[in-house]
N, C-alpha and C positions, 0 to 999 in steps of 0.2 A: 743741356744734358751731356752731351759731346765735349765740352769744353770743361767740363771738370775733372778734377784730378783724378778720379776712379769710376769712369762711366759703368753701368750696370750693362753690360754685355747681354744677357739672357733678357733685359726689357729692352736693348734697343732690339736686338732679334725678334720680339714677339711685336714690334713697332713694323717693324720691317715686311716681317710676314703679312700682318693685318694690310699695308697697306700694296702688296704685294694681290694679296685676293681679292683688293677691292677693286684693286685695275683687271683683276679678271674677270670681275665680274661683269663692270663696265665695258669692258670688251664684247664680252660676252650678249648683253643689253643689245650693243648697238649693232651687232651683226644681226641679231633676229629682228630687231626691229629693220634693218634693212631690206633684208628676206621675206619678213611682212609685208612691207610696201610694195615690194616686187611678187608678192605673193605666191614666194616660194616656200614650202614646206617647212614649219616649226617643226624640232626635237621633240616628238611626243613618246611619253615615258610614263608608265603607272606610277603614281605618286600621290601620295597622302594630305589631301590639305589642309589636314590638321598641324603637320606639320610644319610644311609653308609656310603660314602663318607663326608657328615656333622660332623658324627659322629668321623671320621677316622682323620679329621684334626682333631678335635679337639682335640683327645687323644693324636696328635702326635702334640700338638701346644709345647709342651719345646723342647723336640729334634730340630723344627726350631729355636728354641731359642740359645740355646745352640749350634746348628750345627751353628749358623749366615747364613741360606736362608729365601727368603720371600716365602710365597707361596699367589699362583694366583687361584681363582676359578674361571670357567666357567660353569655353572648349565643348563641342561635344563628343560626348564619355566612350563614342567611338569613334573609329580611323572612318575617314570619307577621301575613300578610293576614287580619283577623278585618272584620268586621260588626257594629258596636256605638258606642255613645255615647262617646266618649272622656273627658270628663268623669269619667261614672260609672264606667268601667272603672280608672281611675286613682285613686279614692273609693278602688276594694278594694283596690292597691297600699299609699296613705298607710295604712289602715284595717292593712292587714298589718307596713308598716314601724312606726311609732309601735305596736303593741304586741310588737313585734319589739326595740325599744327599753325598751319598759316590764319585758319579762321579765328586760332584765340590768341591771336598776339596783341589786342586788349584786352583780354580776360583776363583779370587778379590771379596772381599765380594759385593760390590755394583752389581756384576752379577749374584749371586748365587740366582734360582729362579725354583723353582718348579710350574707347569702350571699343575691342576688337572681340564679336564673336564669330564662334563658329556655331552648325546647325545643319540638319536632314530635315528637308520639304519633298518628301515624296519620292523621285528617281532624282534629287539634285541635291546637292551639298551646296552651301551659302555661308559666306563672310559679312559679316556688315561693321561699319567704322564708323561709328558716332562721337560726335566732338561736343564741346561746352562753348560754341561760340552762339553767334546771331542769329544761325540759321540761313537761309536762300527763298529770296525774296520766289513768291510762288509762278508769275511769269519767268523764274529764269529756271527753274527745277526742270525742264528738257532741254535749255537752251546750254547749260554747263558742260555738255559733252558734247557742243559743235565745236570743230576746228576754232580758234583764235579769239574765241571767247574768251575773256577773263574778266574776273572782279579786282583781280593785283594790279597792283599799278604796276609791278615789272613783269605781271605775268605774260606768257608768251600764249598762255592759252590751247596748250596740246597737251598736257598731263592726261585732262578728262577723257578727250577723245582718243589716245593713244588706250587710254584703259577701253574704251567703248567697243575699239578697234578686234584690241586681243579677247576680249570676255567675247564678241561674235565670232572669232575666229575659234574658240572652242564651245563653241555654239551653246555658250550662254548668255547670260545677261545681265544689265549694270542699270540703276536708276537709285536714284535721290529721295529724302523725305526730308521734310522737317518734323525735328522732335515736339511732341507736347511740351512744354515748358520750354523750350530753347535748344539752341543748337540743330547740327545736321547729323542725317544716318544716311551713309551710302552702304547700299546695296551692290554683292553680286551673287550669282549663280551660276553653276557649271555641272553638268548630268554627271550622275556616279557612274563609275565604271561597269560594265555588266558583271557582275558574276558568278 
């Protein structure tokens, strides 16, 4: 792109940008997760998870590009006011979609299909992320969110538990299913804000 005779100036700019706030973001990532471990005080900020989740596709719209899934929203029809790091809480989203992607990488492409909904259970708002792959063999459905567990051959095995990590420290909670016909649903929940 660079090397040609009349580079597009306003898309290497919009290249640049993009990858300009992805290093911040990742910055951003690795100082709370620092902070976490040292279990210093997360940024907590009134925010919308409905949002979050808007936002979370969208950062990860090339990976389903590139991964070849579609993914599915299901929204609910109102805002779900939580209390939490938005950062962090959007760590457990990518954390859930990228192995949500990983599970169908046999999957025929016409099946590969990520399902992100949102939903009100009472005083909590809930995300759940269901994939079109094999499913989690039923002895491992608690064990996927221990430290260093993995089913990848490169996995290092902390996605899970770093998600397990943050969804406790806004004192809610994370757990697995297998779907009826196939594939997995992971679960989270996190109390709505009083008000």
């Amino acid at each position: 792109m660079l090397k040609s005779p009349a580079p597009d100036l306003n898309e290497i700019g919009e290249i640049v940008d993009d990858i300009r706030r992805d290093d911040q973001r990742a910055s951003e990532v690795i100082l709370r997760l620092r902070n976490m471990l040292r279990k210093a005080p997360s940024k907590v900020t009134d925010v919308d998870l409905n949002e979050i989740v808007r936002n979370t596709i969208l950062l990860l719209s090339p990976l389903a590009a590139a991964r070849k899934f579609d993914v599915k929203t299901v929204f609910f029809s109102e805002p779900l006011p939580i209390k939490g790091d938005q950062v962090q809480v959007q760590q457990v989203l990518v954390n859930l979609i990228v192995n949500a992607a990983d599970a169908m990488s046999d999957v025929p492409r016409a099946e590969r299909r990520v399902t992100i909904s949102t939903a009100r259970d009472g005083n909590f708002a809930e995300v759940s992320v269901a994939d079109a792959g094999p499913g989690i063999g039923r002895d491992k459905l608690k064990e996927v969110f221990e430290p260093f567990f993995s089913t990848k051959p490169q996995g290092m095995g902390m996605g899970l538990s770093i998600a397990r990590t943050i969804a406790e420290a806004h004192k809610g909670l994370i757990w697995a299913e297998n779907k009826i016909g196939g594939g997995a649903v992971f679960r989270f929940r996190l109390p709505l804000s009083q008000q």
